[in-house]
N, C-alpha and C positions, 0 to 999 in steps of 0.2 A: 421643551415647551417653547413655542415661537413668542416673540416680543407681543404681538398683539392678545396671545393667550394671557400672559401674563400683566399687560396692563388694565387688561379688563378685570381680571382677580383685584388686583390691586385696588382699581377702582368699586367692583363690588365689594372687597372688604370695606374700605372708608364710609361708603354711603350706609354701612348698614350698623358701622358702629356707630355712629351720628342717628342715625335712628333710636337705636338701642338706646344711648345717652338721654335723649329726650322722652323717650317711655321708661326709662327709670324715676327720671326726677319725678318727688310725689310734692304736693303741693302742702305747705308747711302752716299757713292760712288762707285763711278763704272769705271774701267777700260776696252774699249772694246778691246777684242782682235787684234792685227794685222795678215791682211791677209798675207800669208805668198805668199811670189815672188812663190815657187815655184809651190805651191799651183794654184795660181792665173794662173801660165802658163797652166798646166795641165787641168784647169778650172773645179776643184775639189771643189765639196760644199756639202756640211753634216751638223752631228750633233755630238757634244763633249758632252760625259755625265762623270759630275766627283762628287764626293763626297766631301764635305768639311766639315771641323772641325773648329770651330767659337769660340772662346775665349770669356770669359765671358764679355770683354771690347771690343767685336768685331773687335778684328785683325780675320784674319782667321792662323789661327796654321798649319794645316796640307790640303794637297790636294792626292786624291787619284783619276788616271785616270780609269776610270770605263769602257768605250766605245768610237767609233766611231773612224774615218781615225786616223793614228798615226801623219803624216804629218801636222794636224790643233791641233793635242793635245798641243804639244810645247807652241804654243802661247797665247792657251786657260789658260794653268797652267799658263803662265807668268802672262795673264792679272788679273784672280781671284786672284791669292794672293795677289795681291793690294788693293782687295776689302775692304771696311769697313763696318760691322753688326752693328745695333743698339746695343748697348749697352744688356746685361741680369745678372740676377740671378747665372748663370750656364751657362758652356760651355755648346755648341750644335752641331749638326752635318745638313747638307742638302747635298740633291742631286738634283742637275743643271744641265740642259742642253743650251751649247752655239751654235747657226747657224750660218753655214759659207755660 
C-alpha cells in the first residue's frame, strides 16, 4: 500500500469516528424553544439549522447559527445552549435542526 493510500485510510478513519461520536451522544435534557410573539403574529414557521460544540462533560460550549428565519434563530440559540449531551471521551460537534 503506497504512503498516500494509507494516509487517506487514516484520515477517513478519524473523520468518520468523530462523526460517529457526535451521532451517538443523545441529549440528556432538553430545552424547547419559545415561540417568539412576533413570530407567532406573522404566523412564521420554519426550520433553524445550527451547529453545536458538546463538551466532553456535555455542556454544549459553542453554538453557531448555520440557517433558517433569523426571527426564530434567537430563541433556538437560547433554548440549545441549555442542552445537556451524554457525557464522552472528547468534545464533539452536531448539527440540529429545530421546527417552529
Amino acid at each position: 500500500m503506497t504512503k498516500l493510500k494509507q494516509i487517506s485510510l487514516c484520515v477517513t478513519l478519524l473523520v468518520g469516528s468523530a462523526i460517529a461520536d457526535a451521532q451517538e451522544r443523545k441529549v440528556v435534557s432538553r430545552q424547547e424553544p419559545a415561540y417568539p410573539p412576533i413570530a407567532e403574529r406573522m404566523k412564521l414557521h420554519g426550520t433553524v439549522k445550527l451547529k453545536i460544540w458538546i463538551h466532553a462533560d456535555g455542556t454544549v460550549r459553542r453554538l453557531e447559527y448555520i440557517g433558517g428565519h433569523p426571527l426564530l434563530a434567537e430563541s433556538a440559540l437560547r433554548a440549545v445552549k441549555a442542552w445537556l449531551y451524554q457525557p464522552a471521551a472528547r468534545e464533539s460537534t452536531a448539527v440540529i435542526e429545530l421546527r417552529f
